[in-house]
Structures are given as structure tokens and as C-alpha cells.
N, C-alpha and C positions, 0 to 999 in steps of 0.2 A: 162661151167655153163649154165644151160637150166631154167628158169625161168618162167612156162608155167601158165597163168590167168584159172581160174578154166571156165567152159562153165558157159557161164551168166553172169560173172562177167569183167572189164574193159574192153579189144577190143576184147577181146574171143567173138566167133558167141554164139546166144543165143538160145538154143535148142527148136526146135518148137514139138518134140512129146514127150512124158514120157517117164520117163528111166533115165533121167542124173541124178541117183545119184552116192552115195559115190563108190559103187564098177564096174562102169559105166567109172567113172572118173578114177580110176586105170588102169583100163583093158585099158583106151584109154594111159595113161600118157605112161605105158610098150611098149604099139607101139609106139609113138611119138619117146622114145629114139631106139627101134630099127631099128626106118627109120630114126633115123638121125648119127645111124650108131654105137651105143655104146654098147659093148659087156655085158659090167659090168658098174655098176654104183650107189651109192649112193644115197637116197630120203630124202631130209626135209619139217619140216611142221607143221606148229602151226596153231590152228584151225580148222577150213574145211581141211585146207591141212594136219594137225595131223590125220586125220581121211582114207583120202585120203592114205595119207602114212605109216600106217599102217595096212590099206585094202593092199597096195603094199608088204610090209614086210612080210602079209600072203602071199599071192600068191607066193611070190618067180620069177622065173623066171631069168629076168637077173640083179635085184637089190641085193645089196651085203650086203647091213647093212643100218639101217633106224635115223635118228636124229628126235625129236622131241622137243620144248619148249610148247607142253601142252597134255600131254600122258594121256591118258585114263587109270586112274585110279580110282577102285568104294570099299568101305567098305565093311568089308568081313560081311558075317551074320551071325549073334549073336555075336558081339561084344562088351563086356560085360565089359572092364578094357581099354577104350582107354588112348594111350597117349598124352600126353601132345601137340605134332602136329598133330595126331590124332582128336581132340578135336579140335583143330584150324581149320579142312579143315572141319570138321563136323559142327562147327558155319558158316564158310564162303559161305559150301553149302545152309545152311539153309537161309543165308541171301541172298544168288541169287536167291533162287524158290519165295523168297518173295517179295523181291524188283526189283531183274535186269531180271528175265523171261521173264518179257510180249511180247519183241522183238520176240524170238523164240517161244512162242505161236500162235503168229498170224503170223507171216511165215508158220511155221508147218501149220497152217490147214489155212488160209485166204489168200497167197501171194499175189494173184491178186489184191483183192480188196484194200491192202494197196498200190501195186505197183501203181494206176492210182495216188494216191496223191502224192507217193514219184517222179514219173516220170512228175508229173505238176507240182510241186511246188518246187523252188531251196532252199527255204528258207526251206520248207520241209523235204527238204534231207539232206540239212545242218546240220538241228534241230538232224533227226533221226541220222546221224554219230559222229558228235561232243557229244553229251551228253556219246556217247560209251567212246571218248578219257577221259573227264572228269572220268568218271566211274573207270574205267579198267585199266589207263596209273599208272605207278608210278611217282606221278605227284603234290605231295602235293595241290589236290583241283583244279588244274588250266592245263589245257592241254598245255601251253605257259611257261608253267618252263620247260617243257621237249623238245618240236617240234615249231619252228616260227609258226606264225599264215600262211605263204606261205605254209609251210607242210602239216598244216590241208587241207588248202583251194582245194591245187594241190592233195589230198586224198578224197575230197569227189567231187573234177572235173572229176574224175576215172568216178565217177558212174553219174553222173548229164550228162557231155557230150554223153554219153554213152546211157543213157536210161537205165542201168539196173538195175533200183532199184525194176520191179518185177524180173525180169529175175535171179538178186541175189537170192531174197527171195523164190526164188521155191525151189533153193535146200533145204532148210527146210525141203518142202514141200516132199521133193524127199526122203530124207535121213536119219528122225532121227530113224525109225527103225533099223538101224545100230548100235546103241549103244543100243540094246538090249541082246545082247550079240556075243562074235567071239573064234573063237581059237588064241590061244597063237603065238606071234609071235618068230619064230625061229633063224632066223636071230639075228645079233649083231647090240643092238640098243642101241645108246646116249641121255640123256634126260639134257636140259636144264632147273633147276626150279627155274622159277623168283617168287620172291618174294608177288607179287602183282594179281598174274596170278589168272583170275575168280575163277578155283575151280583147286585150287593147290594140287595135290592128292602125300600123301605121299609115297614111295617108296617103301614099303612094299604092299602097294594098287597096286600100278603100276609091282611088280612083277609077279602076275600070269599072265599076259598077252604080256609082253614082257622078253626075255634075255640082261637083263641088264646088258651091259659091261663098261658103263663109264656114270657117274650121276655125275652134277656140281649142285651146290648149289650156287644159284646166289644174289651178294648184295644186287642189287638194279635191276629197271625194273618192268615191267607187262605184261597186254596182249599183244600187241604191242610189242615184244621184240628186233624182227629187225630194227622196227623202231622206236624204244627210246633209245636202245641200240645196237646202229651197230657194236659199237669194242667188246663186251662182250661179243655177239652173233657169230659175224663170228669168234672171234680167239676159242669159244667154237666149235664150228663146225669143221673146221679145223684141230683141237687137234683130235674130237673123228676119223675123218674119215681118219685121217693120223694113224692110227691103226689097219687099215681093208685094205691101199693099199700094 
């Protein structure tokens, strides 16, 4: 199990010239496992890492099938009769351009200048990660029915001892022309969909872009999936990759 912090992010070095984006970070993860010696090998990754990982799934190389719990999936054009989850992922998107964007707006084009408040201020940083758990956890309303208040604490220590809350936010900066569009991933990929997840794109969305060989449709959960739900998560992982060894 190889568990590598993204550049910028917890005790990962913080990239001092331009470049670290999304297929930056693939290109480096594919070395990373071949010097540490793995012929073949499975990638997962929700979020940054969902992007990460299947920029990897493109490339190919020596990854063999990709997992993700938040796949990039986008509505087709002219969609004229959607369905019924259809309809639900088309309200939920509209409600994060409206409401939960701003975060990734100003990463995207400002990182620095947010970075100097989040790296002075702890109560700051606090502010800026806790309100995500609140948001995004499957959590009826309160981030403490899902995670002790130590979980939170020791997750936003990540980034406060660290200093990276610009160094985070550049990948924004770095990356989001990546989700402008990519070629289809070839590779056999597993998708985890939690319930709660920001923009839960339906699996019909999610097909032109990956070969989907195994989709779990999950109880309960949100953004955070590994770490709201670690049993749900890891025996889903497990199950898809035990398929491809």
C-alpha cells in the first residue's frame, strides 16, 4: 500500500516553479511506483486524487485498473428528457456553482493571496476546512455525528503545521483546465457513489469516459468517503481490485 500526499499538500515538499498540475502529478506518481519497485499496480482517488487517477488510467503504463469514489462525470448536450437521477445531479450541480464554488474560484485564480491568511491564521484555517466537513460529509448538519472533533482537529493539523494552505491551493491554480476535457479511460475502472458526494454524476455520465467494470451504489457517506466511511470504502476497493489481480 503506497499512500503518496499530493505536492503542496501535508509533508509533500511544496513546489517552487509551475507545472505541478494534475498530469504532472501522474507522470511523477508512475515513477514513484517504479522505483519503488512495482511492475503492475492499481490507483485510487477521490477528489484531486479522482483527477490524478485518471490522468493515470490515461496514460496507462504500469497501472492496471483505476478505483475512484468521485469520477468525472459531465451531462451529455442536449439533454432533453432527463431522469429522475438525472434531475438530482443537475439540481445538486446547480446548487454548488451557486452556493459551495467560491472556495475553488479563488484557488483557481487568487491562491496566494488567500494562502497568506490561511498560513497566518489557525483559526483561519480551521474556519476554511471545517465548514467543507459540515458541507460535504454525510453528516446530518454536524461534522461530529460522523468524525470526533480529534479527527477534525488532526485534519486540518495536516495543513496548519505544514504551512500549506497556499501551497494546497495552487493546485487549483495549476489544474482546473484538466477538466476541460480528456480521452476515455481504457483501463478497468471501479467507481464508488456515495450518496452525498458534491456532484454525484450519474453512471451513464460517467460512461464515455471510463470502462466501467464494477459500480457500487453506496448507503450512506459523502465527500470524505474514506474517512467517514472506512469499512464501506475499503471492502469496496478490495472487492473491485480483487477482480483485475
Amino acid at each position: 500500500m503506497v499512500c503518496p500526499s499530493l505536492p503542496g499538500y501535508g509533508f509533500s515538499g511544496k513546489p517552487t516553479r509551475a507545472g505541478w498540475g494534475i498530469g504532472k502529478v501522474a507522470e511523477a506518481w508512475e515513477t514513484l511506483m517504479g522505483s519503488l519497485g512495482y511492475d503492475r499496480y492499481g490507483a485510487q482517488g477521490g477528489d484531486w486524487g479522482a483527477a490524478v487517477t485518471t490522468q493515470i488510467g490515461r496514460n496507462g503504463g504500469r497501472c492496471a485498473a483505476i478505483h475512484l469514489n468521485m469520477p468525472l462525470g459531465f451531462p451529455p448536450a442536449g439533454m432533453d428528457n432527463p431522469t429522475p437521477e438525472e434531475q438530482e445531479a443537475l439540481k445538486a450541480y446547480e446548487y454548488y456553482q451557486q452556493w459551495d464554488s467560491g472556495y475553488s474560484k479563488q484557488q483557481s485564480t487568487r491562491p496566494q493571496t488567500l494562502g497568506y491568511g490561511l498560513v497566518d491564521s489557525a483559526v483561519g484555517q480551521l474556519a476554511w476546512i471545517i465548514e467543507k466537513f459540515w458541507a460535504w460529509m454525510d453528516c446530518d448538519g454536524h461534522p461530529e455525528n460522523v468524525l470526533t472533533r480529534d479527527e477534525l482537529l488532526d485534519n486540518v493539523m495536516l495543513y496548519w503545521l505544514t504551512a500549506s494552505g497556499a501551497s494546497s491551493a495552487r493546485m487549483y491554480w495549476e489544474s482546473f483546465s484538466f477538466f476541460g476535457g480528456f480521452d476515455r479511460v481504457e483501463l478497468p475502472t471501479g467507481i464508488a457513489s456515495f450518496p452525498k458526494e458534491i456532484l454525484r454524476a450519474p453512471r451513464s455520465w460517467c460512461e464515455p469516459n471510463y470502462n466501467i467494470t464494477h459500480w457500487t451504489t453506496m448507503p450512506r457517506g459523502g465527500h470524505f468517503a474514506a474517512f467517514e466511511q472506512p469499512e464501506l470504502f475499503v471492502d469496496d476497493v478490495s472487492t473491485f481490485f480483487a477482480t483485475v489481480r
